[in-house]
C-alpha positions in Angstrom: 0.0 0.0 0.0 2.2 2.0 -1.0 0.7 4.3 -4.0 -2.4 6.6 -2.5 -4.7 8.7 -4.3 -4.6 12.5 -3.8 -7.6 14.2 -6.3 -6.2 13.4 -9.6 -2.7 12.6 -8.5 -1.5 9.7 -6.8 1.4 9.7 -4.0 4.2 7.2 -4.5 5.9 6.4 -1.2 7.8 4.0 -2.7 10.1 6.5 -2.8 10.6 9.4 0.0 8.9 12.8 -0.3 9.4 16.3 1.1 6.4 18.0 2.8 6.6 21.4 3.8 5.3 23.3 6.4 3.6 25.9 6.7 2.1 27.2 10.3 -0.4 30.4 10.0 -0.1 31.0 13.8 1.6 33.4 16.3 3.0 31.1 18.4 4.7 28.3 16.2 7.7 27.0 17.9 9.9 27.7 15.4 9.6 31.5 15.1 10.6 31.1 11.2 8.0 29.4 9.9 5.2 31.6 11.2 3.3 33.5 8.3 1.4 36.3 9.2 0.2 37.5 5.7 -1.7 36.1 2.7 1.2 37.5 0.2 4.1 36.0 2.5 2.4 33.0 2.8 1.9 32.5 -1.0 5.6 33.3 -1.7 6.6 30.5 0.5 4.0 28.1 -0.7 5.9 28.8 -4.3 9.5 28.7 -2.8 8.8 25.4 -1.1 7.3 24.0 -5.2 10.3 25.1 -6.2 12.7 23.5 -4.3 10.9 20.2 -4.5 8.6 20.0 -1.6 5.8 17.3 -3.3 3.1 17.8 -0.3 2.6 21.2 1.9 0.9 21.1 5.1 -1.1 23.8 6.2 -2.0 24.4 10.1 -3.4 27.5 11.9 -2.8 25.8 15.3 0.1 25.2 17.2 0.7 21.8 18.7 4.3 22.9 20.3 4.1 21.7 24.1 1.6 23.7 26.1 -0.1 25.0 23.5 -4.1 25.6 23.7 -6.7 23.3 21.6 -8.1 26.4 19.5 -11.8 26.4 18.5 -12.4 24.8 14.8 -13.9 28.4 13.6 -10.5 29.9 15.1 -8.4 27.8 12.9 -11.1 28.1 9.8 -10.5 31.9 10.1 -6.4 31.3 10.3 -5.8 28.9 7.1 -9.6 29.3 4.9 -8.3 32.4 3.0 -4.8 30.7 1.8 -6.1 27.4 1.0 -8.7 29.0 -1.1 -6.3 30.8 -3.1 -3.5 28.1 -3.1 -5.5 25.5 -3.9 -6.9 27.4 -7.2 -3.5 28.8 -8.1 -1.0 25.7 -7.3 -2.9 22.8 -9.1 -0.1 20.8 -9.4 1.0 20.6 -5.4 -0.4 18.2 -3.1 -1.8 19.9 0.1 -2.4 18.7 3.7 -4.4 20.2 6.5 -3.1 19.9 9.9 -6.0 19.9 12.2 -7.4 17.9 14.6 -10.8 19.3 14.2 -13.7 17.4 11.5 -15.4 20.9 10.6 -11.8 22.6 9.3 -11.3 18.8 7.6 -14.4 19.2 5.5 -14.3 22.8 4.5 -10.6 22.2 3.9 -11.6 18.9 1.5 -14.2 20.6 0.0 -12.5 23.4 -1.4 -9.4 21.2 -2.8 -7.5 19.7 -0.4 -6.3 16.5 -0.3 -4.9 15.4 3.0 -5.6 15.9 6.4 -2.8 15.4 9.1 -4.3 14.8 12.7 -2.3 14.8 15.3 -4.9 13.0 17.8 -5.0 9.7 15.4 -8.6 10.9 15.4 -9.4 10.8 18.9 -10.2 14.2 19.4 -13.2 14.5 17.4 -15.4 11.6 17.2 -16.4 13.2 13.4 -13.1 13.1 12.0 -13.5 10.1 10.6 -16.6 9.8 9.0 -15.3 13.1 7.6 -12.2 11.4 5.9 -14.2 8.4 4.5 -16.6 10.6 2.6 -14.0 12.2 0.7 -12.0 9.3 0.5 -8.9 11.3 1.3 -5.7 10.2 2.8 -5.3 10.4 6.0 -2.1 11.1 8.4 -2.6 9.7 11.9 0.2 10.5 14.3 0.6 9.3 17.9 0.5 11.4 21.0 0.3 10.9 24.8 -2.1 13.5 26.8 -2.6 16.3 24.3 -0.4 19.3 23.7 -0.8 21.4 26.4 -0.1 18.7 28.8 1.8 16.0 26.9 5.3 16.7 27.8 4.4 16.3 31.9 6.6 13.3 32.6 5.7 11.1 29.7 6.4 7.4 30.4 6.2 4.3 28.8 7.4 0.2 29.5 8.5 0.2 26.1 7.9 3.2 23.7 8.1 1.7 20.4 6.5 -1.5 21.4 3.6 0.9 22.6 4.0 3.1 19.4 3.4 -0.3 16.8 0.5 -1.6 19.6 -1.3 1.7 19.0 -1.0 1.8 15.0 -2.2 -1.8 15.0 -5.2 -1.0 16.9 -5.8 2.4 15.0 -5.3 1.2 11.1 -7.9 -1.9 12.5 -10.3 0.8 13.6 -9.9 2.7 10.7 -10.1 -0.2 8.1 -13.4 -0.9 9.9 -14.9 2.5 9.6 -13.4 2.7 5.5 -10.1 4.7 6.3 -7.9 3.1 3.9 -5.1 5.3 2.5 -3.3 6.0 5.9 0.2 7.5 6.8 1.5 7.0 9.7 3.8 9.4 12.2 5.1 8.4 15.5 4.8 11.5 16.6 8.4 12.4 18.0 8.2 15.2 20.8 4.6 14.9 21.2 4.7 13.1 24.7 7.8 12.2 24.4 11.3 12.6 26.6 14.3 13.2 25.2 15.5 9.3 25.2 11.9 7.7 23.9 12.7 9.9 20.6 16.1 8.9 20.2 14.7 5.3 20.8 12.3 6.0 18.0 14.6 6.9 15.3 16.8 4.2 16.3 14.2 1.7 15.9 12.3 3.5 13.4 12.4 0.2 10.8 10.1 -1.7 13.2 6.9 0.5 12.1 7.4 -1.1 8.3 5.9 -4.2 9.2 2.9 -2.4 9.3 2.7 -1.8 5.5 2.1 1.7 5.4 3.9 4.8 4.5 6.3 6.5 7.7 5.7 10.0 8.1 8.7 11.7 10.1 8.7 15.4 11.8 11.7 16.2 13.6 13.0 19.4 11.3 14.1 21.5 14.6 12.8 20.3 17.2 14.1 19.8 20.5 15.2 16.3 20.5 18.3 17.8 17.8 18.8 21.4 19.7 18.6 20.4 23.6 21.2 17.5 22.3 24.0 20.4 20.2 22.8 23.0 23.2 21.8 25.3 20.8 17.8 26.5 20.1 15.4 25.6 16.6 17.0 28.6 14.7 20.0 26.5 14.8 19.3 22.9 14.2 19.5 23.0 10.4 22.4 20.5 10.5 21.6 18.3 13.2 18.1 18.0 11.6 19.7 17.0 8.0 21.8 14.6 10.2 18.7 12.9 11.5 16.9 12.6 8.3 19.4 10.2 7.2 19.5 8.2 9.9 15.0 8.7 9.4 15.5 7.5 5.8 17.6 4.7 6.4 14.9 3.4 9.0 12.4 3.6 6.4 10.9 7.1 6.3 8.2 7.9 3.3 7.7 11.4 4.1 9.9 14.3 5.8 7.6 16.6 7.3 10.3 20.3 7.2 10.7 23.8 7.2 14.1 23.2 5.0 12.3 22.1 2.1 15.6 22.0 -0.1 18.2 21.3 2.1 15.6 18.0 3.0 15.4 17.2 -0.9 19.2 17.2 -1.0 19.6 14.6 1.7 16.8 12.4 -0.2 19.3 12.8 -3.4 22.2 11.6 -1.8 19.8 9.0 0.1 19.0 7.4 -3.2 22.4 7.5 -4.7 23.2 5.7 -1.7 20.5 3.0 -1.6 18.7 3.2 -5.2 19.5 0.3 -7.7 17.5 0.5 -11.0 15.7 3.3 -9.8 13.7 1.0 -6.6 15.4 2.2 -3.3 16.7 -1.0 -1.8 16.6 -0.4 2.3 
């Protein structure tokens, strides 16, 4: 399952792709990748195309730890205007909603979109499903313990990645039986999450391929690279191209970014490494 439909283009993981991101918020983590205006937002939308970014993912909440759950009308208000324009103006880029809400899912579907990227797996919103079956879309489902504004309070598990794989098994079953079908899946590093259970997640990330769907990564910046090289996200470019080797080497289908070029570099020289006869072979 490795070729999904998106509209009238298909996404092949069988090889990785770059999805870039774009937060319409005040309070993104990484001060950088905040847009506060329509034209700026556009611009990037068409830099990111440019530099090779297949997917771009759209949010107009922050999920950095201890952020707020914003209200669905909030968010609508944030990201409506600029995926009403992108979508009619970038036909040929795949887009992604970030949202955990089922009313900014089907507004965001209905005027073009063709992913939605939930961080709650759909737990948050007992709609969000349903929602994703009747467009048929694909669907990204990450995992996360507690919820943002509380998740990193001590997060502990027996065995993360054991727990990670339990969860997915349970979650693809749940959404195979409600006709969920073309699913991604992220193990959501840093969301609930200390500092070891994400370094035991990228060392282990080849264990989530047994479940036979694509590997979505997000760790461009975040603190598991910059608390590591004592330094902050403004910094982390090269520990976070460091990592997506290691990430693509485990089996990752999809680096989530901000570095949209500097990611589709390390994918090159990923594939010169590993590609025979045009097939990656890891």
């Amino acid at each position: 399952m490795m070729i999904y439909r998106a509209g009238d283009q298909l996404l092949d993981f069988r090889k990785p792709l770059v999805m870039g991101v774009i937060n319409i918020t005040p309070d993104s983590f990484y001060a950088q990748s905040r847009m506060q205006s329509l034209d700026d937002t556009l611009m990037k939308i068409e830099k990111m195309k440019e530099d090779g970014a297949k997917i771009v993912d759209i949010g107009g909440m922050s999920s950095r730890p201890g952020a707020a759950t914003i209200s669905a009308d909030e968010e609508w208000e944030r990201i409506g205007p600029v995926i009403k324009e992108v979508v009619a103006s970038l036909q040929d880029v795949i887009f992604s909603v970030d949202t955990i809400h089922s009313k900014v899912a089907d507004k965001s579907l209905n005027a073009g979109v063709h992913m939605i990227n939930d961080i709650s797996a759909g737990s948050f919103d007992p709609q969000m499903i349903p929602t994703v079956k009747d467009y048929q879309a694909t669907y990204i489902a990450m995992h996360m313990q507690g919820q943002p504004s509380t998740m990193q309070n001590r997060p502990q598990y027996d065995d993360v990645v054991y727990h990670i794989l339990q969860f997915f098994v349970n979650k693809l079953r749940w959404f195979e039986k409600n006709g969920v079908y073309d699913v991604v899946i992220d193990p959501g590093f840093g969301f609930g999450k200390t500092l070891e259970h994400n370094y035991d997640l990228l060392r282990q990330l080849h264990v989530f391929k047994m479940l036979e769907r694509p590997l979505m990564v997000g760790i461009s910046r975040k603190s598991m690279i910059y608390k590591v090289l004592k330094t902050d996200a403004e910094n982390a470019l090269n520990g976070t191209t460091a990592c997506h080797m290691v990430a693509l080497q485990q089996g990752a289908r999809i680096l989530r970014v901000h570095d949209v070029k500097e990611a589709v570099e390390t994918i090159r020289l990923f594939e010169e490494l590993y590609s025979k006869n045009g097939d990656v072979q890891i």
